[in-house]
C-alpha positions in Angstrom: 176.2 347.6 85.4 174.2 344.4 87.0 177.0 342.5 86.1 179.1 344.7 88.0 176.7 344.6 91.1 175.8 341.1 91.5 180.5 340.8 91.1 180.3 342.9 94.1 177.4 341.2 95.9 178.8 337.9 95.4 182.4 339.4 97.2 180.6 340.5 100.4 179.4 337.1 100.7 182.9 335.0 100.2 183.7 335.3 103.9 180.7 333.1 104.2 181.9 330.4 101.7 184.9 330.1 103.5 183.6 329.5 107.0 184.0 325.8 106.5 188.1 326.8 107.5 186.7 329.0 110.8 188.1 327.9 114.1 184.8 327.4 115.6 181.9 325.5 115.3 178.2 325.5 117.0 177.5 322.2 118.0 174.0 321.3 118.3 172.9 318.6 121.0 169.6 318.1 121.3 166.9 315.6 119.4 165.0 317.8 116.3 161.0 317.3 117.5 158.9 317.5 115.0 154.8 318.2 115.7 153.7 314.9 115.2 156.2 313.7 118.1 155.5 316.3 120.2 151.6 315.9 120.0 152.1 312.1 121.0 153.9 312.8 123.8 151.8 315.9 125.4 148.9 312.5 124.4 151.2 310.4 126.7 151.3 307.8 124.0 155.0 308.4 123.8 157.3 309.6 126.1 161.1 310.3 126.8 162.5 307.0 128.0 161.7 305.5 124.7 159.0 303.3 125.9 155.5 302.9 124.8 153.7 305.8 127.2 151.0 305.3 129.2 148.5 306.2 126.9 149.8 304.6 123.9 147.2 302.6 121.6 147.8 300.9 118.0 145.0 299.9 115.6 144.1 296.2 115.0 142.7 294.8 112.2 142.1 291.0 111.8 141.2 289.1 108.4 139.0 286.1 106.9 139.9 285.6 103.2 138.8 283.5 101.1 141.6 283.5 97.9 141.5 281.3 94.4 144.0 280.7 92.2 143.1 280.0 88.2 145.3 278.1 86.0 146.3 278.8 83.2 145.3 282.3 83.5 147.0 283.1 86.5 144.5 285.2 87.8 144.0 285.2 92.1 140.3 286.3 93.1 139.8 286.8 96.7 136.8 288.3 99.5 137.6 289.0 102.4 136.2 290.3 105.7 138.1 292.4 107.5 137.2 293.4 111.4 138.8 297.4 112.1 139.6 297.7 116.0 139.2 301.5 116.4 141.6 301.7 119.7 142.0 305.4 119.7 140.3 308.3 121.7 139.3 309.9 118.8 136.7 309.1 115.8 137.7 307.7 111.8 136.0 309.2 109.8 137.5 307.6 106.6 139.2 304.2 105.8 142.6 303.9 104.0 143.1 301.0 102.1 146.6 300.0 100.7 145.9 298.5 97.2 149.7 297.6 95.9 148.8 296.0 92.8 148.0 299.2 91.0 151.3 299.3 90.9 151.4 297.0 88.0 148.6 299.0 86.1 149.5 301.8 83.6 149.1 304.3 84.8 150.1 305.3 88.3 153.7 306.7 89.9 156.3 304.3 90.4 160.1 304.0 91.0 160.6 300.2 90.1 160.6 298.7 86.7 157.6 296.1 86.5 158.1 292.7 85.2 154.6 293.3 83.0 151.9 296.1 82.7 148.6 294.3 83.9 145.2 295.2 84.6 146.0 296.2 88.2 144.0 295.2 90.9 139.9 295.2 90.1 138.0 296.0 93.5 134.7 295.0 92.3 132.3 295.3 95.4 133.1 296.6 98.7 130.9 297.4 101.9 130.8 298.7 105.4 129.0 297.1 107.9 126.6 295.6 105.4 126.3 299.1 103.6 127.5 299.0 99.8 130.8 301.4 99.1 129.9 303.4 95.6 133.3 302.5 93.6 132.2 305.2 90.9 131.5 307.9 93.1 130.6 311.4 91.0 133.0 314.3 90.8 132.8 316.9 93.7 131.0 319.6 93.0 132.5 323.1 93.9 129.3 324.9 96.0 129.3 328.7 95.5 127.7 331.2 98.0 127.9 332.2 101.7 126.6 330.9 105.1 123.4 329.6 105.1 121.4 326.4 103.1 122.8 327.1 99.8 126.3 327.1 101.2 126.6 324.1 103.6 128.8 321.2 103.1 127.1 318.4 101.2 126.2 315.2 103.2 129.2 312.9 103.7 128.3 310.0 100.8 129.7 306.1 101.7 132.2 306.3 98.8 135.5 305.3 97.8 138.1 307.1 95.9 141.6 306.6 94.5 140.3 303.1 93.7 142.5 303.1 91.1 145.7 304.2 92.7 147.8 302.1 95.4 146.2 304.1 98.1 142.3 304.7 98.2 140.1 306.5 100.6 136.4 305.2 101.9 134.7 308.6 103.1 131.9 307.1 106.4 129.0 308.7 106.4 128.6 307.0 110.5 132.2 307.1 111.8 133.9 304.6 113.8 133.9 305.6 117.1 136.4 305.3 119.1 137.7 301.9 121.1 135.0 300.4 118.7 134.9 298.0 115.8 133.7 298.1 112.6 133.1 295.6 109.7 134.3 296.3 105.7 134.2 293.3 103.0 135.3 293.6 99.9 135.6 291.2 96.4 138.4 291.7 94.1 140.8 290.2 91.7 143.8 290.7 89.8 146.8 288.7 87.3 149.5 288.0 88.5 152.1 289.5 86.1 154.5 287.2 84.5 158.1 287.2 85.5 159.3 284.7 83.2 161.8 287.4 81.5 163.5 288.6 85.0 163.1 289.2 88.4 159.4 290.0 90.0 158.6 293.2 92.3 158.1 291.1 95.6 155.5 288.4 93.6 154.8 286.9 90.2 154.5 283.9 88.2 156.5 281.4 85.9 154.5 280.7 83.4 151.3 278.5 84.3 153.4 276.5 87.0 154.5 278.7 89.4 152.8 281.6 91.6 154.5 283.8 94.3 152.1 286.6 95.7 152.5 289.1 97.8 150.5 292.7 99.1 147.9 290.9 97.5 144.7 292.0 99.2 142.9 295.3 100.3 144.6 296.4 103.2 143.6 298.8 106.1 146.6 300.9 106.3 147.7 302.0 109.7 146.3 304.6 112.2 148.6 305.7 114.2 149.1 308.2 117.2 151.8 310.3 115.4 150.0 310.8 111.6 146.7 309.5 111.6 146.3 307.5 108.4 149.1 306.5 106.4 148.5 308.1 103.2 151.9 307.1 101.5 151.5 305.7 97.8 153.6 302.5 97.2 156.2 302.9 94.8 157.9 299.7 94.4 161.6 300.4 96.1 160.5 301.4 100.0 158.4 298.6 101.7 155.5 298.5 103.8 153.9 300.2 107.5 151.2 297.7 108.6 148.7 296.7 111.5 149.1 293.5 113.5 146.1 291.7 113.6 144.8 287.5 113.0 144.6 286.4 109.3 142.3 283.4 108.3 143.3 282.8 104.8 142.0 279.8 102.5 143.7 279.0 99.2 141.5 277.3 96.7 144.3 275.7 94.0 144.5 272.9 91.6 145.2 269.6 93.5 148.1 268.6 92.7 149.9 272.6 93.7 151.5 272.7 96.8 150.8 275.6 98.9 153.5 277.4 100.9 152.0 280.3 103.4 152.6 282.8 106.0 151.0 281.1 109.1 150.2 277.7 110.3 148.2 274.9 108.2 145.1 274.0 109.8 143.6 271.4 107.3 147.0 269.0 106.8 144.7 265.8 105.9 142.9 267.3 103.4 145.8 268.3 101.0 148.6 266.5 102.3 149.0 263.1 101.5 149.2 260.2 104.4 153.2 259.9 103.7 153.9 263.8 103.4 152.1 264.0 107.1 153.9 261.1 108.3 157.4 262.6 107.0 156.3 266.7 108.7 155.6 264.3 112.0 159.4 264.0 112.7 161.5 267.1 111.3 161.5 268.2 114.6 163.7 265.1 115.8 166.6 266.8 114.1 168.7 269.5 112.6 168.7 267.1 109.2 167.0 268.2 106.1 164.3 265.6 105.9 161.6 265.5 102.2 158.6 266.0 102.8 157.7 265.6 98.6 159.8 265.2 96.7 160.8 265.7 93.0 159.5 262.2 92.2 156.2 262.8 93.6 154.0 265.0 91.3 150.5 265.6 90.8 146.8 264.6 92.7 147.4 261.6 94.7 151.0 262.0 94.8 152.1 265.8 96.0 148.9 265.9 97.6 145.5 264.3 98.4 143.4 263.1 95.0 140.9 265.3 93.7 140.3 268.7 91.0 140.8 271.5 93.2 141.8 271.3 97.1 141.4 274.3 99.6 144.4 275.4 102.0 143.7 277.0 105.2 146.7 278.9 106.8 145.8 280.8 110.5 148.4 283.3 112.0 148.1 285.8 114.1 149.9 289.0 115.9 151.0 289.6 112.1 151.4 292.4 110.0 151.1 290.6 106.2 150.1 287.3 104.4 152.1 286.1 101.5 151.7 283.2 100.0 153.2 281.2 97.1 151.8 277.6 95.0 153.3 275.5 92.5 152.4 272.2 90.9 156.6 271.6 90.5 157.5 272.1 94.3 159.9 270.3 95.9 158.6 270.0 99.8 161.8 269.6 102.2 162.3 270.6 105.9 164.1 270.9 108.9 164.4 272.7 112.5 165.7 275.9 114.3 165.9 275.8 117.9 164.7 278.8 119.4 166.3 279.7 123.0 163.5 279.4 125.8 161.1 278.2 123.4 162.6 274.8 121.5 162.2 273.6 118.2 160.2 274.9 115.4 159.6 273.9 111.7 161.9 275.3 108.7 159.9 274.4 105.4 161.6 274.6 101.9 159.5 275.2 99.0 161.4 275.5 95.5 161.6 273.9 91.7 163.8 271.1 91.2 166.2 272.8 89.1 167.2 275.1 91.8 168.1 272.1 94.1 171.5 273.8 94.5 170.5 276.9 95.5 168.3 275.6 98.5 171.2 273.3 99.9 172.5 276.0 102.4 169.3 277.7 102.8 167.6 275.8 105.6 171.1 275.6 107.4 171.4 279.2 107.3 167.8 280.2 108.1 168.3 277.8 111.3 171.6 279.9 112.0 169.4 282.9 111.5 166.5 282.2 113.6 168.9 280.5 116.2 171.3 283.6 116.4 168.9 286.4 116.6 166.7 285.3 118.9 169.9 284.9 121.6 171.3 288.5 120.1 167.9 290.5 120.2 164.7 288.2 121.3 163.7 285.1 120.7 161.5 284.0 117.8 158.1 284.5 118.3 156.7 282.8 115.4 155.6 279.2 115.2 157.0 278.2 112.2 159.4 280.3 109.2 158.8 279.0 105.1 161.5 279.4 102.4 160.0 279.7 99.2 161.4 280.1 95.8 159.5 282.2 93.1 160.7 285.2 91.0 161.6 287.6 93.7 164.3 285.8 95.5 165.1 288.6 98.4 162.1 289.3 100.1 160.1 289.1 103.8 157.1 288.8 105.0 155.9 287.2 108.6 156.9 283.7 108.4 157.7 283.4 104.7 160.3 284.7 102.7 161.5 284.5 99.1 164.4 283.4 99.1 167.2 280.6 98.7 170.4 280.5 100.3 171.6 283.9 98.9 169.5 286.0 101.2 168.6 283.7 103.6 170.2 285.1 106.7 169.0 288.8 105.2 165.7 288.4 105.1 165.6 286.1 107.8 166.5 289.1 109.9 163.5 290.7 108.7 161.3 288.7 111.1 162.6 291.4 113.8 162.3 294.0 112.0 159.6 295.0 110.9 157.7 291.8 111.6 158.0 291.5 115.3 158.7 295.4 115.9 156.5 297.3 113.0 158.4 300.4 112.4 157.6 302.5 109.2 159.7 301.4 106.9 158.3 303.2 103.7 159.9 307.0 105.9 162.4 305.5 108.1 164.1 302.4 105.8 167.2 302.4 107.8 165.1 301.3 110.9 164.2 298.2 108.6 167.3 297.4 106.4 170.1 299.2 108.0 169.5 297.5 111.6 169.3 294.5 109.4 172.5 294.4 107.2 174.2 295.5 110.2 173.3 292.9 112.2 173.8 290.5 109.3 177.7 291.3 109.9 177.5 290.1 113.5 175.8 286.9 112.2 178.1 286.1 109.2 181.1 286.4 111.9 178.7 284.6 114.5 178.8 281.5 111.1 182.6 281.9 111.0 183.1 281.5 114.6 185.1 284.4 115.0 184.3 288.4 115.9 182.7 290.9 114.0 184.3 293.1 112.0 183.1 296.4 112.8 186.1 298.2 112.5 186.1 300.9 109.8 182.3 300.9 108.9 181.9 304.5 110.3 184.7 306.2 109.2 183.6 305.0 105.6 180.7 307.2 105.7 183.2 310.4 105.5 184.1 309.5 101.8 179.5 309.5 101.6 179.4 312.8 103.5 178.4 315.9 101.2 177.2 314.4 98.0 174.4 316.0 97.1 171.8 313.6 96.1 172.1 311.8 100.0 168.8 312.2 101.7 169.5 312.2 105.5 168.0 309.7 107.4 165.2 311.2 108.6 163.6 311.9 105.2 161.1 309.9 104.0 162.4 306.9 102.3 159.8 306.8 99.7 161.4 309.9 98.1 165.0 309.1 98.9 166.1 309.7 95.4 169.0 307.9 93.2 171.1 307.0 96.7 168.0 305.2 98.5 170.0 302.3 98.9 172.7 304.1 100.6 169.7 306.0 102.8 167.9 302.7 103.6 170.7 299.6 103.6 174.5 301.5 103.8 174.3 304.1 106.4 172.6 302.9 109.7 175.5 300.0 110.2 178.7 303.1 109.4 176.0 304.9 112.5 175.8 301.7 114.6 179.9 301.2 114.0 180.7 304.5 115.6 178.2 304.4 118.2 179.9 301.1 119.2 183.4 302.8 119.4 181.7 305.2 121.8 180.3 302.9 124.2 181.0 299.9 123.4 179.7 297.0 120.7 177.9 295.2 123.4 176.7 297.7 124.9 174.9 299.1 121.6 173.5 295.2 121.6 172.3 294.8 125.1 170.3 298.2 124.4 169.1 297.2 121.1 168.0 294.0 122.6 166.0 295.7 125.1 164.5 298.4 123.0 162.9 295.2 120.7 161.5 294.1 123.7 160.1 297.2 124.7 158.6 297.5 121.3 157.7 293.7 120.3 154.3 294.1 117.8 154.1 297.7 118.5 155.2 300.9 116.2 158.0 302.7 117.2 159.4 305.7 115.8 162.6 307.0 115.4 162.6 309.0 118.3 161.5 306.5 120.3 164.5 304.5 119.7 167.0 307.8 120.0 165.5 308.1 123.4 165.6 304.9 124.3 168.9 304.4 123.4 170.5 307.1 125.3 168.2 306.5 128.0 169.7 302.6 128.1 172.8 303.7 127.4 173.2 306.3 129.9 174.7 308.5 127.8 173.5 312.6 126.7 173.7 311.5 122.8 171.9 314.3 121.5 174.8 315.3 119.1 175.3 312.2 118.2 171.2 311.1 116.8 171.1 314.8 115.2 174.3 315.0 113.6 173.9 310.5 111.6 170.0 310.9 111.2 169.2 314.5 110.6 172.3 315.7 109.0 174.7 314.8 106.4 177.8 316.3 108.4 181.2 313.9 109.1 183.9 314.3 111.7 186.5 315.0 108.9 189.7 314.6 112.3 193.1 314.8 111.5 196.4 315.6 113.6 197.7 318.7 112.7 200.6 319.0 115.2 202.6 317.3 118.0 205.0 318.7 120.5 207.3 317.0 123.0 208.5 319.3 126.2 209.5 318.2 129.7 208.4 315.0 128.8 204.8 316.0 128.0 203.1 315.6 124.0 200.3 317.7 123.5 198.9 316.7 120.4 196.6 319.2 118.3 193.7 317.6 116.8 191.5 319.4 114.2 187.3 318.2 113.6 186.7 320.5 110.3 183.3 318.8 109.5 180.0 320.0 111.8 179.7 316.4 113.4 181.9 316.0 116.6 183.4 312.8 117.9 185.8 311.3 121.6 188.9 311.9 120.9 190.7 308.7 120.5 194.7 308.6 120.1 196.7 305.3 119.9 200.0 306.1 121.5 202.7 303.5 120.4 206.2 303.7 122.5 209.7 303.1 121.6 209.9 299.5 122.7 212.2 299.9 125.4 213.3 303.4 127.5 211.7 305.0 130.6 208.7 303.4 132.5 205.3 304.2 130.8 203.4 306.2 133.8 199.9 305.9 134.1 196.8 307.9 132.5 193.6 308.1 134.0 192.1 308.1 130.6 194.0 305.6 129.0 194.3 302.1 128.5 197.4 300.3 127.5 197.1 297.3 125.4 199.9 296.1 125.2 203.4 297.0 126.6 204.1 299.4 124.4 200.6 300.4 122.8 198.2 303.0 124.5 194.9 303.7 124.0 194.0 307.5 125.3 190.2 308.8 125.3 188.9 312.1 125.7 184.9 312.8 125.4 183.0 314.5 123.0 182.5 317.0 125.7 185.9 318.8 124.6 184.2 320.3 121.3 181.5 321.6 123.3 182.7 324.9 123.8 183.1 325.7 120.3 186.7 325.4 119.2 187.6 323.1 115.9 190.6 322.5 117.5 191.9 320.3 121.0 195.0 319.8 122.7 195.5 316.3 123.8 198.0 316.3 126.6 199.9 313.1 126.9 201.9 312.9 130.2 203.1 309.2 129.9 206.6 310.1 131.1 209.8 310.8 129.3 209.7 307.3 127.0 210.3 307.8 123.0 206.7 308.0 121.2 207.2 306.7 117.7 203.7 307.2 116.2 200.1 308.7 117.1 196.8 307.6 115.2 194.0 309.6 115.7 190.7 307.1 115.7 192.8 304.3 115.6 189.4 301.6 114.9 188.3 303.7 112.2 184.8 304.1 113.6 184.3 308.2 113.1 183.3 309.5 109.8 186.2 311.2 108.0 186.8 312.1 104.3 190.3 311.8 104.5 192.0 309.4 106.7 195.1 310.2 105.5 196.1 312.9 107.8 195.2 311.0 111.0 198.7 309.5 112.3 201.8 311.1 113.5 204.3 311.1 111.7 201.9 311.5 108.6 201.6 308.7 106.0 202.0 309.1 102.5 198.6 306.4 101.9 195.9 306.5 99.0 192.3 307.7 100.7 190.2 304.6 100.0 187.5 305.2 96.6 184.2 306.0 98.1 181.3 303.7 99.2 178.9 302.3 96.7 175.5 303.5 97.2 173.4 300.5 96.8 172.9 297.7 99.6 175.8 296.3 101.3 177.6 298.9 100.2 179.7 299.6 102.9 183.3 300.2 101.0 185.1 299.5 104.6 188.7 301.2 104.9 191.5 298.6 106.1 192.7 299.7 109.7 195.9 298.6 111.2 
């Protein structure tokens, strides 16, 4: 009898199933706000052209640290002194701190496979403006009873919590009030885990010769108009949110270790040695790789000044990180980029000599890098950029990268994003490394001296469209699940690719450009950059920023009929997926007959060849179908390709041209960076 019920229940509902085949669609076309958008703009901290509003504020946080490195145990011990610039309108009442080396301790949650289980980081002492921060606060209590004495709130205690975790809280007893500044120190230390046996998360060490390290210190996570504090764990695969502020870092090291930093050296005559300073003194003569120490030259007295221990003192500032790196084996080469309106600056090469090879092309291609970008988006803004090898050999951080000539250009590219503009890349990865792989294909053609290759990037992303374990854009990265590299690296360029073969390539640049500018050390948000955008673009894109980052929908076109009468083709073209698209036909001619006449919406290009556009607009109204009317005249049409450039999501190309193909869909994308499986258009 249920079985019998829940039959007929599940037949009332198959018209339902089968509504993907109904000839009509709601398109929706406006921007999804969500309530943390909406109350920054009602703040007028954010507003609709994209642009900071006039109210907008960001929290600074500058840093004095004093770091030391012990060999052989390979254990970093730092205190720092961090200043918190309170620039809201409203009161903090607690402090965030980011602590990411918990990630290497037993037992917290994590998504990446650790190259060793240590002792995490051990925060042995902090305090806030002078006041001591209990580490080992007591349990809260749970207080029974009504109103009154008995029933009130305990007092707030100066306490810290999660101290243990990647993300703690400090609960303030005396607030920071707001457009004030407050003072925390802290002491701590940790070991930096061995990577001898593989790759390291972002930092590591090779034995007793060799230290990269990264997210190294207590950091003040950000405050932000939109969410307050960022509360987001750190779980290895999605990468960081940070304040801009001033570091002041000192590196205490064995002499004889070369030290390779984010920021500028301020003490070069007391750990560099008379010939290394002589040798810096001219690599910005020209674009050659010049040594600076080289493999020959090891130990005190010889890689650097004579003594036991020396001190390194790097300054930068309007950053959001500090990584550093140190090795008694470093090879010490460098050369020059020249950055448009600014000149030259310094490219330093740090790396073992056994991976001589590897560092050959790097400088050349972080030169091309820095060189290219700042003339595509802004220029460089940075003094200086360090190559450094170590364990993890793909990742950024302001001013210093890991990396050799393998991900040079990559993570070069970071220095725009999210170093220059700080978006949140642990919820919105694609702002970070999709805007960055697809820019690496206009830089790769830029090396090649020919165009980009854009073609076919979006309609890849119909053969993506509808697998289940996709997260849409707009969910947070740190959760994206098994196809985060897809989410984060893969999808943004397909986006980008079909927005240019809307508007135009260069015009997708020019706006891009100007919405970095807009945004240079500041925090935007997704919808700041939809708005800005379509505000640059002059376009009503609504559809289009709902359907890439909020959806997993695709065009899925096709031509599913062509008549000739009187001289007129009207060509039926079907959208059966939820995201529209222009209709784009390539008309090819007979090569000789009757004069082509003219189309208002068409382009020819070439004598036989046009190009016919009709705008989203068309779908509007509801229908999954449209009937392009071609009124070139009585000439012979000999084919029809619907999206001839490939740029609109479909799952099955094949059923785009006129007469139909007999041609093998393309396999799927892989899900991982880079992975953009590009179909071959004609």
């Amino acid at each position: 009898m249920r079985i019998t019920m829940l039959l007929a229940a599940a037949t009332l509902f198959l018209p339902l199933a089968a509504s993907a085949q109904a000839p009509t669609r709601a398109i929706r076309r406006d921007i999804p706000l969500t309530n943390s958008i909406r109350r920054a703009m009602d703040a007028g901290t954010r507003d609709s052209t994209g642009r900071p509003g006039k109210n907008y504020w960001q929290t600074r946080v500058d840093y004095t640290i004093n770091a030391r490195l012990d060999v052989p145990a390979m254990r970093v011990s730092g205190r720092e002194t961090v200043v918190i610039h309170n620039t809201s309108d409203s009161a903090m009442r607690t402090i965030q701190l980011r602590l990411d080396q918990n990630i290497y301790s037993a037992n917290v949650p994590r998504a990446s496979v650790m190259s060793e289980i240590t002792d995490g980081m051990r925060v042995t002492k902090i305090t806030f403006n002078g006041e001591t921060v209990d580490l080992n606060p007591p349990a809260p209590q749970r207080r029974l009873g009504g109103p009154g004495a008995a029933g009130a709130p305990p007092a707030v205690r100066l306490a810290a919590t999660g101290i243990n975790s990647t993300t703690a809280r400090i609960t303030l007893p005396t607030p920071i009030a707001p457009r004030s500044s407050a003072t925390l120190e802290a002491d701590w230390n940790f070991k930096v885990p061995n990577a001898d046996n593989g790759r390291g998360l972002r930092m590591g060490s090779w034995g007793d010769s060799l230290v990269q390290v990264a997210q190294w210190y207590p950091r003040v996570a950000v405050y932000d108009d939109l969410r307050g504090w960022d509360t987001e764990p750190y779980l290895g695969p999605s990468e960081f949110y940070n304040n801009y502020g001033r570091f002041d870092v000192t590196i205490d090291v064995p002499a004889g270790w070369l030290v390779s930093a984010t920021g500028v050296l301020q003490n070069p005559a007391e750990v560099l040695t008379s010939t290394a300073r002589e040798r810096l003194s001219r690599i910005l003569e020209s674009d050659s790789i010049r040594p600076i120490v080289t493999a020959d030259e090891r130990g005190p007295g010889k890689s650097t000044v004579d003594g036991t221990r020396l001190t390194w003192r790097y300054v930068a500032d309007r950053v959001s990180d500090f990584a550093w790196s140190s090795s008694d084996r470093f090879v010490f080469d460098a050369t020059r980029a020249t950055i448009p309106g600014k000149g030259p600056i310094p490219v330093y090469l740090f790396y073992v000599p056994s991976h001589a090879q590897q560092y050959v092309q790097a400088g050349p291609l972080a030169r091309h890098a820095l060189e290219f970008y700042s003339k595509l988006w802004m220029p460089y803004e940075y003094p200086q950029l360090t190559l450094s090898d170590g364990p993890d050999t793909g990742m950024e951080y302001p001013m210093w990268i890991g990396s050799a000539a393998g991900a040079a250009d990559h993570e070069a590219g970071h220095q725009w994003w999210p170093m220059m503009v700080g978006n949140n890349e642990t919820w919105y990865g694609w702002m970070d490394e999709g805007f960055n792989q697809y820019m690496n294909e206009l830089s790769a053609a830029d090396r090649a001296k020919r165009a980009p290759m854009l073609d076919g990037l979006g309609q890849a992303y119909g053969r993506t469209s509808g697998t289940e374990a996709e997260g849409t854009l707009m969910w947070n990265a740190n959760y994206g699940g098994i196809l985060y590299g897809f989410q984060a690296y893969s999808k943004a360029p397909l986006m980008l690719s079909m927005l240019g073969g809307i508007v135009g390539d260069t015009a997708v640049w020019r706006a891009h450009s100007d919405w970095a500018k807009a945004w240079l050390f500041k925090h935007p948000s997704p919808w700041d950059y939809m708005l800005f955008m379509s505000n640059a673009l002059k376009r009503d894109l609504g559809w289009f920023w709902y359907y890439w980052l909020f959806t997993t929908e695709s065009v899925d076109g096709s031509i599913v009929g062509v008549k000739t009468i009187a001289g007129k083709t009207t060509v039926t073209v079907r959208q059966d997926g939820q995201m529209p698209s222009p209709v784009v036909l390539r008309v090819k001619f007979a090569p000789k007959g009757a004069v082509i006449r003219p189309m208002k919406n068409a382009v020819m290009t070439d004598s036989a060849t046009a190009v016919v556009t009709w705008p989203v607009d068309v779908w509007f109204g509801g229908s999954k179908t449209f009937n392009a009317v071609l009124d070139f005249g009585p000439r012979a049409i000999e084919k029809i390709t619907f999206d001839p450039y490939c740029r609109f999501p479909d799952r099955d190309p094949t059923d785009n041209t006129w007469p139909k193909q007999t041609v093998q869909a393309p396999a799927a994308p892989a899900g991982g960076p880079g992975g953009f499986g590009r179909p071959r258009c004609e």
